[in-house]
C-alpha positions in Angstrom: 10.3 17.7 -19.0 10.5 20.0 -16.0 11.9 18.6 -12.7 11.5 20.5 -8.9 13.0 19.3 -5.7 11.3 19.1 -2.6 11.6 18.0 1.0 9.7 15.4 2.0 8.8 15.2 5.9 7.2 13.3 8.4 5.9 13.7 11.9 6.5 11.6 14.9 4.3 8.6 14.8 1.5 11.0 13.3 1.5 13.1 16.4 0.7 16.8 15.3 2.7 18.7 18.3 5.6 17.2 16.9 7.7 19.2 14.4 7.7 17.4 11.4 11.3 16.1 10.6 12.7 16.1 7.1 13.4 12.3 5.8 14.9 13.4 2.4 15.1 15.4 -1.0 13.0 13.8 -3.8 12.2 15.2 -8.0 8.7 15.5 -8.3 8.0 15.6 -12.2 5.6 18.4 -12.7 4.2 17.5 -16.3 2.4 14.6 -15.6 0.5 14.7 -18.1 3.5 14.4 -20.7 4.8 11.3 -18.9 6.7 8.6 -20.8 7.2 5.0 -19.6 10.8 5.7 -19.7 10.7 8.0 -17.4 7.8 8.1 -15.1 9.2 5.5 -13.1 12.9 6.2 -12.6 14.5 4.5 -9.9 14.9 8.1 -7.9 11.0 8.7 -8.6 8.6 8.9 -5.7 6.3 7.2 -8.0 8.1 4.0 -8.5 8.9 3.9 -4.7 4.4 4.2 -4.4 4.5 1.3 -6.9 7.3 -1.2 -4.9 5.2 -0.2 -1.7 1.4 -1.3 -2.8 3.0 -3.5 -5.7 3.0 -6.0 -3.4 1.1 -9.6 -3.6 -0.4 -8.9 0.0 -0.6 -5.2 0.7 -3.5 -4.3 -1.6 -5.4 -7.4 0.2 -4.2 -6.1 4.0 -5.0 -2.4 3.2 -8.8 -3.5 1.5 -9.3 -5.4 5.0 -8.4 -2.1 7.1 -11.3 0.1 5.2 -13.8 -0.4 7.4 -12.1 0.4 10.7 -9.6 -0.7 12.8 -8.7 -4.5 13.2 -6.6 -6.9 15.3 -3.9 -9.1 13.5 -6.2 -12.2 14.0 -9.5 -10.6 12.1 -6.9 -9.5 9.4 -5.5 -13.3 8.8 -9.7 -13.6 8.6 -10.3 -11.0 6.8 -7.6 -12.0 3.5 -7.8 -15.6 3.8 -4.8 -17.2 2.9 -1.9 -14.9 4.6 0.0 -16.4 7.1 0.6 -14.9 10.1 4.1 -14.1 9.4 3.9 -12.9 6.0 0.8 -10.8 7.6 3.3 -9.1 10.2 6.2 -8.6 7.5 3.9 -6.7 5.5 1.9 -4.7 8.1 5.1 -3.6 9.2 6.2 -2.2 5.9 2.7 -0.5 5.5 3.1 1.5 8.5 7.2 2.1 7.7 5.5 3.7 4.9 2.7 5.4 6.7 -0.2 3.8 5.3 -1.1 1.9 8.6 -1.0 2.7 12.2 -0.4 0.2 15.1 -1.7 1.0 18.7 -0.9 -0.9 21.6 -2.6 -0.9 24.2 -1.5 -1.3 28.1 -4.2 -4.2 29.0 -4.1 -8.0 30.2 -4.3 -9.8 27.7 -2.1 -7.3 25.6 -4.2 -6.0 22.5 -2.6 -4.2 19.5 -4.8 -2.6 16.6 -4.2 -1.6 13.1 -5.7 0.9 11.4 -5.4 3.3 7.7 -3.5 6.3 8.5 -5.1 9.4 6.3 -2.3 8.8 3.8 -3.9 4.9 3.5 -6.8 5.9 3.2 -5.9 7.8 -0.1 -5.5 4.4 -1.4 -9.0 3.4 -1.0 -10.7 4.6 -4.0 -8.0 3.0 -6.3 -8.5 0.0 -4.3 -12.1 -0.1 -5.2 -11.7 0.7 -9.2 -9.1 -2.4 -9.3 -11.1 -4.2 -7.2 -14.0 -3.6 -9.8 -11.7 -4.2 -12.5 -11.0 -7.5 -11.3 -14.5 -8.9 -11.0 -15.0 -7.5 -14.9 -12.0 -9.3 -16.1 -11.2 -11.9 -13.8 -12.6 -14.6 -15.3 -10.9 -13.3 -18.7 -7.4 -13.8 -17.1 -7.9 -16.9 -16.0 -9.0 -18.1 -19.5 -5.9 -16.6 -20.8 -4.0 -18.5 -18.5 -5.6 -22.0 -18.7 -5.3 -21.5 -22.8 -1.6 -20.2 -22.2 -0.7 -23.3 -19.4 -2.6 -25.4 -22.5 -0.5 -24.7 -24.9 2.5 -25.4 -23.4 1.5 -29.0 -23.0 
């Protein structure tokens, strides 16, 4: 399998008259298609980092309730039903440390801050929206699989 290295960068807070900084060297594998389980997901592997990031219980929820425009921290508690506010903060915050969500502030009385998909985010919406499809398929097929699981444990 064929490795290459390259620099991965980032601009300052997504502003384009920035020069874009380098934030490290990664190995991009450049067979995909001969991937192995073994190694697709090394623990040096961009790809496994992409998995920890939207792996997540809430983030796929959080970044499904940002595709249709910006939102305020209260319409995205709403929005996923079930997220505390907390949990909701911790994990906006390390969507956007990852670039997949912006915050803006803005300077008025009350004080108003909005999230939004960053162009990287919105990447993520078409997978969204397959598994999201897959779910309503199978859902009810994994929760039969767990009631007859839970049932014979008892």
């Amino acid at each position: 399998m064929l490795l290459s290295v390259g620099r991965v960068s980032r601009g300052s807070r997504g502003d384009a008259t920035n020069a874009r900084k380098p934030i490290g060297t990664v190995w991009y594998l450049s067979d995909v298609t001969s991937l192995k389980a073994g190694n697709v997901f090394l623990a040096d592997c961009p790809a496994r980092t992409a998995i920890e990031v939207i792996a997540n219980k809430w983030s796929v929820v959080v970044l499904f309730a940002l595709s249709e425009g910006p939102k305020r921290h209260g319409e995205v508690v709403a929005l996923t039903g079930g997220i505390s506010r907390k949990v909701l903060t911790e994990t906006l915050r390390k969507l956007q440390a990852n670039g997949l969500v912006s915050r803006q502030a803005y300077a008025e009385a009350p004080p108003r801050v909005e999230y939004a998909l960053t162009p990287l985010g919105e990447t993520l919406q078409e997978p969204i929206r397959m598994l999201t499809a897959w779910a309503r398929e199978n859902g009810e097929a994994l929760v039969d699989c767990q009631e007859a699981q839970a049932a014979d444990l008892v």
